[in-house]
C-alpha positions as CSV (number, residue, x, y, z in Angstrom):
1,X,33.1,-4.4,37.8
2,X,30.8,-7.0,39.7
3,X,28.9,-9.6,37.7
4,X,27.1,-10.8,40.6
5,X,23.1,-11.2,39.5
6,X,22.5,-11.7,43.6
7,X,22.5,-9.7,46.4
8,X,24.6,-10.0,49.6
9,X,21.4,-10.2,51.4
10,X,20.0,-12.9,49.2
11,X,23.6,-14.8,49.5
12,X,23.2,-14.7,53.7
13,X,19.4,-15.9,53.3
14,X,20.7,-19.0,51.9
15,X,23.3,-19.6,54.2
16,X,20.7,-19.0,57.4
17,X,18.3,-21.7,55.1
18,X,21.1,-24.3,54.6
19,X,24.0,-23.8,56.8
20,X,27.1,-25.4,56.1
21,X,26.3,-26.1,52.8
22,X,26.2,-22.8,50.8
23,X,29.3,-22.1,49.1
24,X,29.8,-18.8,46.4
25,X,31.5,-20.4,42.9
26,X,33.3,-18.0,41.0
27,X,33.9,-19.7,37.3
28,X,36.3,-18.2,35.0
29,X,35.4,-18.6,31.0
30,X,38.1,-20.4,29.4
31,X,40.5,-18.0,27.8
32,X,41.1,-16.1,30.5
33,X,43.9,-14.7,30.7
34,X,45.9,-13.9,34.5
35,X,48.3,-10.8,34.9
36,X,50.6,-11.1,37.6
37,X,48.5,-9.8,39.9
38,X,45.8,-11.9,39.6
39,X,44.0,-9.5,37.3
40,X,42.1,-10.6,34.5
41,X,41.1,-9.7,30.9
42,X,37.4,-11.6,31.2
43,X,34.8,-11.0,34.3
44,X,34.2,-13.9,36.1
45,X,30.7,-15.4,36.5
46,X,29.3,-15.5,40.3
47,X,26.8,-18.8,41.5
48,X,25.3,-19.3,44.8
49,X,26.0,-23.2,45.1
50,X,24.6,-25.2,47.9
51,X,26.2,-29.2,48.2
52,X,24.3,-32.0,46.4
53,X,21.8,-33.7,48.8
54,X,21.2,-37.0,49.3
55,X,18.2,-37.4,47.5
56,X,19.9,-35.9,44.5
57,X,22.7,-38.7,44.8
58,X,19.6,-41.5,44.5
59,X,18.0,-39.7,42.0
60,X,21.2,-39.5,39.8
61,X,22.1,-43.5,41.0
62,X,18.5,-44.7,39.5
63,X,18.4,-46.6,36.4
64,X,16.9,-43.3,34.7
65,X,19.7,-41.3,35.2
66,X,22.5,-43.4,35.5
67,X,23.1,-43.6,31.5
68,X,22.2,-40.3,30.7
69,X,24.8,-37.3,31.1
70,X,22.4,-34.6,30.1
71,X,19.9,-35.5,32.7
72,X,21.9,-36.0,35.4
73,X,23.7,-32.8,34.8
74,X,20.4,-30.9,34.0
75,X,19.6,-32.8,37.7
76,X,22.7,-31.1,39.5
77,X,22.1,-27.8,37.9
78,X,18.8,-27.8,39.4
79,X,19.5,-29.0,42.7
80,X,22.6,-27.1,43.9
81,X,22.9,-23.8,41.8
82,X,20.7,-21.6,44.0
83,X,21.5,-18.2,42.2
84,X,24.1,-16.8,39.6
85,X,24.0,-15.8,36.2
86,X,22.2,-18.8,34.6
87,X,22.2,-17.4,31.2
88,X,26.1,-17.5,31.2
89,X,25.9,-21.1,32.5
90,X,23.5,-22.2,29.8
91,X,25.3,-20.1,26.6
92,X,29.0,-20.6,27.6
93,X,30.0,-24.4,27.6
94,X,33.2,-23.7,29.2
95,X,31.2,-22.1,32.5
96,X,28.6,-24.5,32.0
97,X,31.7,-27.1,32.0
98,X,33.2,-25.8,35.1
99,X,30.2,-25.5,37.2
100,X,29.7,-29.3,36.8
101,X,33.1,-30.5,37.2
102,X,33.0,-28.6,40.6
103,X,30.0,-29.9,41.6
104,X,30.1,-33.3,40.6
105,X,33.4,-33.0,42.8
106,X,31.5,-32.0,45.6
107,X,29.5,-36.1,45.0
108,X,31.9,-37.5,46.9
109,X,32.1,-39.7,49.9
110,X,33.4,-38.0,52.8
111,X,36.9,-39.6,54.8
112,X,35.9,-41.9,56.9
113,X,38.1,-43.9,59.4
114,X,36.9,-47.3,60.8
115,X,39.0,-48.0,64.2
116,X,39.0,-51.6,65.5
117,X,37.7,-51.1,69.5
């Protein structure tokens, strides 16, 4: 059974309206349990994610946000779940949980190598 509330259609809009950004999330609920063959006992739940922009990473530095998990969550929810089934995220804190750590993971500098010339 597929739990995805979006299309594949809707999925390739967003990749031709932010390329290179767009990834699909698939978020397990805690409890699951994993046969051998990578079958499992609970349905996954499906998000359309896009990267966190820059102006998100300034609007989660600012004084407002910087002391305030809720917010700043509530502010990466908003700005990089593009579709999925948001009323899993907000009534299962162990999706709700995941979603966040892998997107606050994606707030990250990237490598960067300074050569002397």
């Amino acid at each position: 059974m597929n739990k995805k509330t979006y299309t594949q259609e809707q999925l390739e809009d967003f990749k031709l309206k932010y390329p290179k950004v767009v990834r699909e999330l698939v978020v397990y609920p805690a409890g699951t349990e994993f046969d051998k063959e990578g079958n499992t006992d609970e349905e996954p739940a499906y998000f359309i994610i896009k990267k966190p922009s820059k102006s998100l990473v300034y609007l989660i530095s600012s004084k407002e946000y910087k002391d305030n998990a809720d917010k700043t969550n509530e502010a990466i929810i908003a700005n990089c779940v593009l579709a999925g089934d948001m009323e899993l995220l907000e009534n299962d804190a162990s999706v709700y949980t995941g979603v966040i750590e892998q997107l606050a993971g994606l707030i990250t500098a990237s490598k960067v190598e300074l050569k002397k010339v």
